[in-house]
C-alpha positions in Angstrom: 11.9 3.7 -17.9 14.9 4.4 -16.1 16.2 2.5 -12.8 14.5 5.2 -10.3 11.4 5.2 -11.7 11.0 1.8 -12.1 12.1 1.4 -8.3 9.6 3.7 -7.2 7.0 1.9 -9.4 7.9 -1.3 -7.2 7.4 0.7 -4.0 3.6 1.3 -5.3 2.7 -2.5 -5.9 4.4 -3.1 -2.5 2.3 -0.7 -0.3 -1.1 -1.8 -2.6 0.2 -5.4 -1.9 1.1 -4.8 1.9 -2.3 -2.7 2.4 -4.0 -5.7 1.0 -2.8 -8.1 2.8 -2.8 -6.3 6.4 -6.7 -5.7 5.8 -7.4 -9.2 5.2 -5.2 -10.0 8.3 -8.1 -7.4 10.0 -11.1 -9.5 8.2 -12.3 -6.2 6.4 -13.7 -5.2 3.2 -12.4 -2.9 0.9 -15.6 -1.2 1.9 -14.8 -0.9 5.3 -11.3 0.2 5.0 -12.5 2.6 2.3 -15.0 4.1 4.8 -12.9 4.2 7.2 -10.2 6.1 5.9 -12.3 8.7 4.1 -11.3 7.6 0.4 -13.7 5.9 -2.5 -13.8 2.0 -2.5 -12.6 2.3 -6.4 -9.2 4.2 -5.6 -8.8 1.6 -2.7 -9.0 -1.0 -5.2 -6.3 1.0 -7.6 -4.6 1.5 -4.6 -4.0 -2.2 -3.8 -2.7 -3.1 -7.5 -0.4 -0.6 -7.3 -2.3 1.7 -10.2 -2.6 5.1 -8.5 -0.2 6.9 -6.4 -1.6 8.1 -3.2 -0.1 10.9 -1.4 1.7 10.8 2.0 -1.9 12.1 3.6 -4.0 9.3 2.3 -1.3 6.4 3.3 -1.8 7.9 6.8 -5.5 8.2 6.7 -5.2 4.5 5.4 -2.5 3.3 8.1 -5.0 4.3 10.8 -7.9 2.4 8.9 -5.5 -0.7 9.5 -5.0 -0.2 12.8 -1.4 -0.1 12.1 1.4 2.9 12.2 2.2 4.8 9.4 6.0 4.0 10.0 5.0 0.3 10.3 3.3 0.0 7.0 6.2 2.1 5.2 8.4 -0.5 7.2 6.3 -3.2 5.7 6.8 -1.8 1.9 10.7 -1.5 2.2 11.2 -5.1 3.4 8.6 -6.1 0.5 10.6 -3.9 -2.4 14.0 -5.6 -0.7 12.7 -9.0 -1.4 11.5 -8.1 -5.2 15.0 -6.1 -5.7 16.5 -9.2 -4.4 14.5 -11.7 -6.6 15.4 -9.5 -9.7 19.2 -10.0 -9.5 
């Protein structure tokens, strides 16, 4: 795997670990958000541990489901890849 890909790997788990973490902040399910945002609770699930790679239209549909902007949640990831770029050297 070369270095881009595996940095762009890292910017998955973030947004599944930032998306996670901002819907438990909001007390809801997986269910819920799923619902909410239009998308199965399964991919929702893949989503969070960074398996599946959504497209820029379903991280939107999912910002709104968090009651947060889709600029904010990006925002979110890059500080969370910054800290595991950081921890890795």
């Amino acid at each position: 795997m070369n270095v881009e890909s595996s940095k762009h790997s890292h910017l998955y788990t973030c947004l599944g670990q930032v998306m996670r973490e901002r819907r438990k902040e909001l007390d809801l399910s997986q269910e819920k958000l799923a619902a909410g945002a239009g998308i199965d609770r399964a991919f929702l699930s893949n989503l969070e541990r960074g398996q599946r790679k959504p497209s820029f239209g379903t991280v939107a549909r999912i910002a709104d489901g968090l009651k947060i902007k889709y600029s904010r949640l990006v925002a979110r990831c890059e500080k969370c890849q910054a800290a595991r770029e950081q921890a890795a050297s």
